[in-house]
OpenMM code with the backbone's topology and positions (N, CA, C; nanometers):
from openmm import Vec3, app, unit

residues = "UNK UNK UNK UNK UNK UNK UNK UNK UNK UNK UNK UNK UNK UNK UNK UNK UNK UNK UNK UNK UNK UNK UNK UNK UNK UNK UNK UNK UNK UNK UNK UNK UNK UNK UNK UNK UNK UNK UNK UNK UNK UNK UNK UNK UNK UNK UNK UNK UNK UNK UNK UNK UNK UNK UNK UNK UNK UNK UNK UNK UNK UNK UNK UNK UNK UNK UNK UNK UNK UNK UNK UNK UNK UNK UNK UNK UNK UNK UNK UNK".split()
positions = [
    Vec3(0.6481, -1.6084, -1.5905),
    Vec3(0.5113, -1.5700, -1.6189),
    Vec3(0.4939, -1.4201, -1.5906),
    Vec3(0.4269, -1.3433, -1.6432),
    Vec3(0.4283, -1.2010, -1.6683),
    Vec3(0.2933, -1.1821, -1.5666),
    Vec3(0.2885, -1.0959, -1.4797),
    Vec3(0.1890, -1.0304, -1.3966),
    Vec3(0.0883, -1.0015, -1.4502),
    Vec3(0.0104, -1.0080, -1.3441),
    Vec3(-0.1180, -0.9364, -1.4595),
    Vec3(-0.1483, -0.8152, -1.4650),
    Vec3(-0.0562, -0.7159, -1.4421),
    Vec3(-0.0564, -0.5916, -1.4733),
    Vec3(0.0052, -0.5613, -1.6301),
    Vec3(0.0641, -0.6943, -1.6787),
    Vec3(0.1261, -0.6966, -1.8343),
    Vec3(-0.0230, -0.7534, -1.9077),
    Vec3(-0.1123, -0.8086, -1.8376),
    Vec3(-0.1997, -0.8772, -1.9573),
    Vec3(-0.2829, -0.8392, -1.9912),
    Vec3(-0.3032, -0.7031, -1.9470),
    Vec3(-0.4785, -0.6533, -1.9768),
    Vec3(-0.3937, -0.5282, -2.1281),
    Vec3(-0.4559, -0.5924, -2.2294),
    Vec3(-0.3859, -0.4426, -2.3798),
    Vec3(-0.5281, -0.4068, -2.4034),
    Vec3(-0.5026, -0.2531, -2.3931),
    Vec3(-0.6126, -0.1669, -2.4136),
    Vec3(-0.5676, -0.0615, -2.5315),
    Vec3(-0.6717, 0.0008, -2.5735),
    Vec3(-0.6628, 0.0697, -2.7239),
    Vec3(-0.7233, 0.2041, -2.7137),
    Vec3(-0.6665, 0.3173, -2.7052),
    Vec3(-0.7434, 0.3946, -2.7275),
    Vec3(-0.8014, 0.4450, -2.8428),
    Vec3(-0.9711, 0.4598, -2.8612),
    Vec3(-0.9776, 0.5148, -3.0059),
    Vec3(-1.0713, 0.6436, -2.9824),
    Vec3(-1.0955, 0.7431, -3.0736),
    Vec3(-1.0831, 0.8435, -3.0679),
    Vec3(-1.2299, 0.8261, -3.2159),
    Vec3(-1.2786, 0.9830, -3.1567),
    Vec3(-1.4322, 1.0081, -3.1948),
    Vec3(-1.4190, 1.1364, -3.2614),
    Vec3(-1.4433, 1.1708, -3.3688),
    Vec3(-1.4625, 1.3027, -3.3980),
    Vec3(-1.5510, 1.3554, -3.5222),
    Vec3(-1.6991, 1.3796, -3.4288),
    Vec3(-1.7871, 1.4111, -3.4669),
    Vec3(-1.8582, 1.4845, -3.5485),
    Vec3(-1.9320, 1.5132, -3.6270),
    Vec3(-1.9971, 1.6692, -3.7293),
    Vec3(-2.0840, 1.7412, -3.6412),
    Vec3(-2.0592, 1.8550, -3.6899),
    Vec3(-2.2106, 1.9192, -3.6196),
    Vec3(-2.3497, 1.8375, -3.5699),
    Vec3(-2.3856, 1.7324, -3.6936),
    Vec3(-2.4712, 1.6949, -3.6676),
    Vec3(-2.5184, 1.6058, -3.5524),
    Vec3(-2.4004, 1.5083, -3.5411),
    Vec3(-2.3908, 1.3970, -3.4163),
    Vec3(-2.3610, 1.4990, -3.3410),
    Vec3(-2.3658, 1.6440, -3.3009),
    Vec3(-2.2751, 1.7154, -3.1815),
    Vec3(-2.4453, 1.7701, -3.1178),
    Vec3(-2.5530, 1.7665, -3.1999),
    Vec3(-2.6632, 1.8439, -3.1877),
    Vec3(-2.7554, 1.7915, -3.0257),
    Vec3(-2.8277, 1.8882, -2.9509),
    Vec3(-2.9078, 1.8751, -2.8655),
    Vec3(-2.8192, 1.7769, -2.7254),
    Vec3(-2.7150, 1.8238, -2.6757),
    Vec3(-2.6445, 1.7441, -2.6206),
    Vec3(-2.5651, 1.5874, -2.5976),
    Vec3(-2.6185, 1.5585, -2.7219),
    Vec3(-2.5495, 1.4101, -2.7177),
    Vec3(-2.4253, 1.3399, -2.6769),
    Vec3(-2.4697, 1.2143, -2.6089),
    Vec3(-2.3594, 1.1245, -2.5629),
    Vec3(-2.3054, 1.0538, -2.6146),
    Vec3(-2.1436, 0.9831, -2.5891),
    Vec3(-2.1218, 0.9639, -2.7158),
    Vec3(-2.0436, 0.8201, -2.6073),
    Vec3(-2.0761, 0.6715, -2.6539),
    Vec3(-2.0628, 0.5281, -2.6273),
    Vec3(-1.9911, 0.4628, -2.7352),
    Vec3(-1.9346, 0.3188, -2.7572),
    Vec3(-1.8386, 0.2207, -2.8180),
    Vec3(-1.9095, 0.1359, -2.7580),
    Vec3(-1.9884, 0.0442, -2.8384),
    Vec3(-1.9987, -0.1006, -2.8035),
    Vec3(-1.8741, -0.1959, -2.9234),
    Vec3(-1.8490, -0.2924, -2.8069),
    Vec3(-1.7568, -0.3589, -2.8912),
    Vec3(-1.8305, -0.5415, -2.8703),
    Vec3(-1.7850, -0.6356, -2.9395),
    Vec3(-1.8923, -0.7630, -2.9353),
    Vec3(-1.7932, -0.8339, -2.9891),
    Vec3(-1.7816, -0.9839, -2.9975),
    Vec3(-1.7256, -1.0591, -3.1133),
    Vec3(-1.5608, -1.1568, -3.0586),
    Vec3(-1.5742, -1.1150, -2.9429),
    Vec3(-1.4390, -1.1933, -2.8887),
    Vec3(-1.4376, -1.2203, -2.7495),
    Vec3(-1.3080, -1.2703, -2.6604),
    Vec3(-1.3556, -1.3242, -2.5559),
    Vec3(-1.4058, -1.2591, -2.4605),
    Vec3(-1.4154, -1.1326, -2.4665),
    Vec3(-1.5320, -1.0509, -2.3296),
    Vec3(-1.6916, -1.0376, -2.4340),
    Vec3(-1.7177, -1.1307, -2.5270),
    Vec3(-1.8782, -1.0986, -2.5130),
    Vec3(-1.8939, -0.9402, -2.5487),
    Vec3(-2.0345, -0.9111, -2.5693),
    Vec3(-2.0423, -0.7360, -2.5171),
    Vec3(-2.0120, -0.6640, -2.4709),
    Vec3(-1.9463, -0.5605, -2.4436),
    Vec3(-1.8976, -0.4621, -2.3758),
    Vec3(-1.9379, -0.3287, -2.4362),
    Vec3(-1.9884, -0.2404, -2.3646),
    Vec3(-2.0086, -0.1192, -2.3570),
    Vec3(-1.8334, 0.0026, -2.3067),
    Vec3(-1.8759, 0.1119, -2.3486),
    Vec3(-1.7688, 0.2103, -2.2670),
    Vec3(-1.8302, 0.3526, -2.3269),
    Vec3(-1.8677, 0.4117, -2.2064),
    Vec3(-1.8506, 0.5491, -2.2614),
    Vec3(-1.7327, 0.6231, -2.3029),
    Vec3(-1.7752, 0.7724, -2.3885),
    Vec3(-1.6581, 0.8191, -2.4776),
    Vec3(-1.6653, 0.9577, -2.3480),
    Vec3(-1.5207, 1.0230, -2.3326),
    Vec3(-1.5598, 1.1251, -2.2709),
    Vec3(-1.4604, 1.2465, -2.3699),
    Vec3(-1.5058, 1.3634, -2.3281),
    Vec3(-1.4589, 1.4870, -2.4512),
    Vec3(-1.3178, 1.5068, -2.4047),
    Vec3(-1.1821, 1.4950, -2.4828),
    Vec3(-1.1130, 1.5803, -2.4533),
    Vec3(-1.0833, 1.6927, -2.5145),
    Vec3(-1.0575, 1.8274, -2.4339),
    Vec3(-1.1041, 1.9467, -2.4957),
    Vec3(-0.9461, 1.9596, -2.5891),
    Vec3(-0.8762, 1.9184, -2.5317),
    Vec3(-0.6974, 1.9648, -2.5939),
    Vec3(-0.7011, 1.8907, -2.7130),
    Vec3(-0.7717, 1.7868, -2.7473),
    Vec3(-0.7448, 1.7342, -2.8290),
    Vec3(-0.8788, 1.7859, -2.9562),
    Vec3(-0.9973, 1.7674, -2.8617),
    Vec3(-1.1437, 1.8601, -2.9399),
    Vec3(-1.2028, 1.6830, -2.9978),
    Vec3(-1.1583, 1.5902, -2.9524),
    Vec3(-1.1893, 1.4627, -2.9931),
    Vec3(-1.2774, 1.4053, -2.8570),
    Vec3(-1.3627, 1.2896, -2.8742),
    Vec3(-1.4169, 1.2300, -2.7636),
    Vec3(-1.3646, 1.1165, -2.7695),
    Vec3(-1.3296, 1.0278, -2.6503),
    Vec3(-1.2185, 0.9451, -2.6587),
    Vec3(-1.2616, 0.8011, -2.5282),
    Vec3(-1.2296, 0.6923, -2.5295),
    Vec3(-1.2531, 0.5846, -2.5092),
    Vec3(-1.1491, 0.4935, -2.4898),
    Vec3(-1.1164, 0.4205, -2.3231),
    Vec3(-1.0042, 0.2896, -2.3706),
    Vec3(-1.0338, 0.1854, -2.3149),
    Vec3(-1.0506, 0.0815, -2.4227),
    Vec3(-1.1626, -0.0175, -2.4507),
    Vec3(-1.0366, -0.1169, -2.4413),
    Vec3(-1.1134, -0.2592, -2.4279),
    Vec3(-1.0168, -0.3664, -2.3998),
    Vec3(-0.9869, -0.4270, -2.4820),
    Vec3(-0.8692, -0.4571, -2.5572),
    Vec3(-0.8299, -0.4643, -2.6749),
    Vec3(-0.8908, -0.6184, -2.7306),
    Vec3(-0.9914, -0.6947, -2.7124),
    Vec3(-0.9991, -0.8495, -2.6888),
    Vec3(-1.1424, -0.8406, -2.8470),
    Vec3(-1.1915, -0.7735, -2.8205),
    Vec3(-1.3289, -0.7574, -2.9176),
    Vec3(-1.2845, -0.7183, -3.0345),
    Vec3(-1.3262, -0.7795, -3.1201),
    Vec3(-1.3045, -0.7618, -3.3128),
    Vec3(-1.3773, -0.6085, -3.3747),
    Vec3(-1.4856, -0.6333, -3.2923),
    Vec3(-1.5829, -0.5421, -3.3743),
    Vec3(-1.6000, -0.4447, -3.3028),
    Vec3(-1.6182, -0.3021, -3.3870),
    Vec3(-1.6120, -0.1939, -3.2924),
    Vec3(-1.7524, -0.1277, -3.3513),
    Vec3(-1.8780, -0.0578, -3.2767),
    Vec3(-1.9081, 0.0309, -3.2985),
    Vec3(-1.9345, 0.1691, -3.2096),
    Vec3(-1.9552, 0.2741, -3.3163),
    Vec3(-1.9546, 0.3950, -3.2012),
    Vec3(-2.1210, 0.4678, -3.2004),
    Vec3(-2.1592, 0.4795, -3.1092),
    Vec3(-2.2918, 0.5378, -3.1061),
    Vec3(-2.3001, 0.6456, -3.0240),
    Vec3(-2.4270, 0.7339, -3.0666),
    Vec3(-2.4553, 0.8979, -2.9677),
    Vec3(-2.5813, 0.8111, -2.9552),
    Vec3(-2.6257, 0.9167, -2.8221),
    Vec3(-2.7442, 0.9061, -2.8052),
    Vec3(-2.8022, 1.0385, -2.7906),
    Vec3(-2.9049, 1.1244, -2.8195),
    Vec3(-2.9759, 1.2100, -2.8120),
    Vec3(-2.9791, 1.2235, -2.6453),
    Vec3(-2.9994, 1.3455, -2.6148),
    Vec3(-3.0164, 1.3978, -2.4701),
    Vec3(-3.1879, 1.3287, -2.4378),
    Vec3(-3.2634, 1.3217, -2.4747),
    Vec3(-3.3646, 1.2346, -2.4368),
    Vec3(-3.4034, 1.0572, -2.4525),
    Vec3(-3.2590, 1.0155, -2.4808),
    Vec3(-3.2190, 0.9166, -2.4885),
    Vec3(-3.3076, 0.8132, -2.5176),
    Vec3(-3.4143, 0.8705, -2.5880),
    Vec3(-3.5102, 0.7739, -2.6832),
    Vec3(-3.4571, 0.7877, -2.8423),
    Vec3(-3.3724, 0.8035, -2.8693),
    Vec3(-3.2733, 0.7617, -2.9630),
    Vec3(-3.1463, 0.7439, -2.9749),
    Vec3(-3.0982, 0.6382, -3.1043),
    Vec3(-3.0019, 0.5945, -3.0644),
    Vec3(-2.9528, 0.5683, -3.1900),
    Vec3(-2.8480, 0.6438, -3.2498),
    Vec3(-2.7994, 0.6282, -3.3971),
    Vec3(-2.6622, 0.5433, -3.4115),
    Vec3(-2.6334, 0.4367, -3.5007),
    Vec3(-2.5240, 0.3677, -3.5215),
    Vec3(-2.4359, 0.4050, -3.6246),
    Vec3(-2.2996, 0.3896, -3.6062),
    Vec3(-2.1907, 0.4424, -3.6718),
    Vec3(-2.1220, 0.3082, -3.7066),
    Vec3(-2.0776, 0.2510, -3.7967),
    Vec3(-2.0107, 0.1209, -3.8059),
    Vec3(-1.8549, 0.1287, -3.8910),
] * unit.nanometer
topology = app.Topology()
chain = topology.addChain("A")
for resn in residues:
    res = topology.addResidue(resn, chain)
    for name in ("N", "CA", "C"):
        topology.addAtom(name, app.Element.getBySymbol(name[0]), res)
C-alpha cells in the first residue's frame, strides 16, 4: 500500500491575464466543483519569473473555473 504522501495528485495551472483583468488591483482565485472534494476554492499567487499567476489545486475536481475580483471586492467576474 503506497503512503499517503503518494496519494494526494495536484496540478498546477497557470493564469495569464489582459490588461483588462490586470486593472485596479485585482485578485486572482480557481474555484473548482464536481468531484470528490465538493467545492474548493484556491487562491492564484503572481509569479514574477514566469509573469503568470499560478495555483496548485487538488487534482480530484472536473471543473475548473478562474475568477478576479476587483480591489473593492464587490465584484466578481467569471472565466470558464
Amino acid at each position: 500500500m503506497l503512503s499517503d504522501s503518494f496519494s494526494k495528485i495536484e496540478t498546477i495551472v497557470m493564469l495569464i491575464p489582459n490588461a483588462n483583468w490586470k486593472q485596479d488591483n485585482a485578485r486572482f482565485a480557481v474555484y473548482t466543483f464536481g468531484g470528490a472534494l465538493g467545492e474548493k476554492w484556491y487562491d492564484m499567487t503572481y509569479d514574477e519569473s514566469l509573469g503568470v499567476y499560478i495555483a496548485v489545486i487538488d487534482n480530484v475536481n472536473p471543473n475548473i473555473i478562474f475568477l478576479f475580483f476587483l480591489s473593492n471586492f464587490r465584484r466578481c467576474f467569471l472565466h470558464v
